[in-house]
BAFI-3210 file (N, C-alpha, C; in Angstrom, 3 decimals, decimal comma, padded with zeros to 6 digits):
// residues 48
n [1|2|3|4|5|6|7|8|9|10|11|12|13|14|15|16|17|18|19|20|21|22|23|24|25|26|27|28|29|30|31|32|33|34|35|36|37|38|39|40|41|42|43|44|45|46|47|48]
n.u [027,595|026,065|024,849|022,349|020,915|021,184|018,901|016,981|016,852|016,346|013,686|012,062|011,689|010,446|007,979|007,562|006,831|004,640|002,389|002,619|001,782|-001,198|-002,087|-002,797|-005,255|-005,634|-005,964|-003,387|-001,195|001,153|003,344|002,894|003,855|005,841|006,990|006,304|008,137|010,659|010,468|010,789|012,926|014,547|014,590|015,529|017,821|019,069|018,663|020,632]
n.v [014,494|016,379|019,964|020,260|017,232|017,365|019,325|018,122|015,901|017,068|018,190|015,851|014,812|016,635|016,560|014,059|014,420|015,582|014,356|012,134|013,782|014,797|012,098|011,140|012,560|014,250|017,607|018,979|021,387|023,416|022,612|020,434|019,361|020,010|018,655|015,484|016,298|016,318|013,511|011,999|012,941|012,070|009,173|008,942|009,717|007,343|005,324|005,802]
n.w [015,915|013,977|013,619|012,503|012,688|015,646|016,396|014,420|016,437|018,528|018,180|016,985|019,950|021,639|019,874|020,612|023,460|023,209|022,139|024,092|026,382|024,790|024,440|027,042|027,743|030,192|031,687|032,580|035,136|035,322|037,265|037,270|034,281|034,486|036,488|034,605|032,127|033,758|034,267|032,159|031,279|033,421|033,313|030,533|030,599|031,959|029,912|028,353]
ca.u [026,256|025,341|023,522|020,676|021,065|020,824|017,643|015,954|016,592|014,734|011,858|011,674|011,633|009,031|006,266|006,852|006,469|003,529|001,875|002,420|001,098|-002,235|-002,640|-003,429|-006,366|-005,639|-004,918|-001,952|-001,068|002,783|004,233|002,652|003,910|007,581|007,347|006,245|009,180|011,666|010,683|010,949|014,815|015,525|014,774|016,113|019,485|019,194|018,669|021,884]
ca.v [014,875|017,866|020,718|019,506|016,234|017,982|020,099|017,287|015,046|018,211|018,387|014,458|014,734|017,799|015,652|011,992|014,589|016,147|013,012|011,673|014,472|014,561|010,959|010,585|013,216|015,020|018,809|019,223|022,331|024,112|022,112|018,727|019,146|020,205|017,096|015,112|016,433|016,001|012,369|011,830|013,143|011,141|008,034|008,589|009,820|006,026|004,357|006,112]
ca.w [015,512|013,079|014,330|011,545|012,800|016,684|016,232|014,627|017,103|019,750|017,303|017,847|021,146|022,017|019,137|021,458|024,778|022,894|021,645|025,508|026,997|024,451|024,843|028,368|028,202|031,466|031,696|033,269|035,695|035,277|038,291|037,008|033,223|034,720|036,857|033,796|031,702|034,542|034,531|031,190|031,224|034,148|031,964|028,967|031,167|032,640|028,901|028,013]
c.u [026,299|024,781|022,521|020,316|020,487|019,000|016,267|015,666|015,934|013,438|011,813|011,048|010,566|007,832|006,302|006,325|005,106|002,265|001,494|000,755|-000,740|-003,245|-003,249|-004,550|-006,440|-004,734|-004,287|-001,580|000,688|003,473|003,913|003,563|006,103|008,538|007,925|008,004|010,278|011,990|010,843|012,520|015,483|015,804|015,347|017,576|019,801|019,432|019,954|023,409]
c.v [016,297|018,738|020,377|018,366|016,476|018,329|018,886|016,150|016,070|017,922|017,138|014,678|015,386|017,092|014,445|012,930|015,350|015,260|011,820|012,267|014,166|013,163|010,757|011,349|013,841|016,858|018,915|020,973|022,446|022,633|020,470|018,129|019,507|018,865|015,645|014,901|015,789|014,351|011,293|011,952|012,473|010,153|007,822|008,874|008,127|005,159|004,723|005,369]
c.w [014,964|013,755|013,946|012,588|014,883|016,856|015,479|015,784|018,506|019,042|017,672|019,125|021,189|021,452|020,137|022,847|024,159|022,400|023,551|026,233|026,662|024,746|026,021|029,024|029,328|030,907|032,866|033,679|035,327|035,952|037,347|035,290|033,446|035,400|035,346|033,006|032,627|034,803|033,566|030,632|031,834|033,516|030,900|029,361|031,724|031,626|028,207|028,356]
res [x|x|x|x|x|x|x|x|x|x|x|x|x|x|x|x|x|x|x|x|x|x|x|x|x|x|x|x|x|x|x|x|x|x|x|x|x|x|x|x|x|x|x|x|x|x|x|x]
***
């Protein structure tokens, strides 16, 4: 993988966890949005 090829595949990522996030209409506190994330990595470490 490219660095290009790298960095877009972050930018991916951050718009589907930003698109998540917006979607489900709740504001979210620090701890809850670290959870969030954290459970979002576990998964995608599992679909790997």
């Amino acid at each position: 993988m490219t660095d290009k090829e790298r960095k877009d595949a972050q930018q991916a990522i951050l718009y589907e966890l930003r698109r998540l996030i917006k979607k489900s209409g709740k504001d979210y506190t620090n701890q809850e949005l670290c959870d969030l994330i954290d459970t979002i990595a576990e998964a995608k470490d599992q679909e790997a």
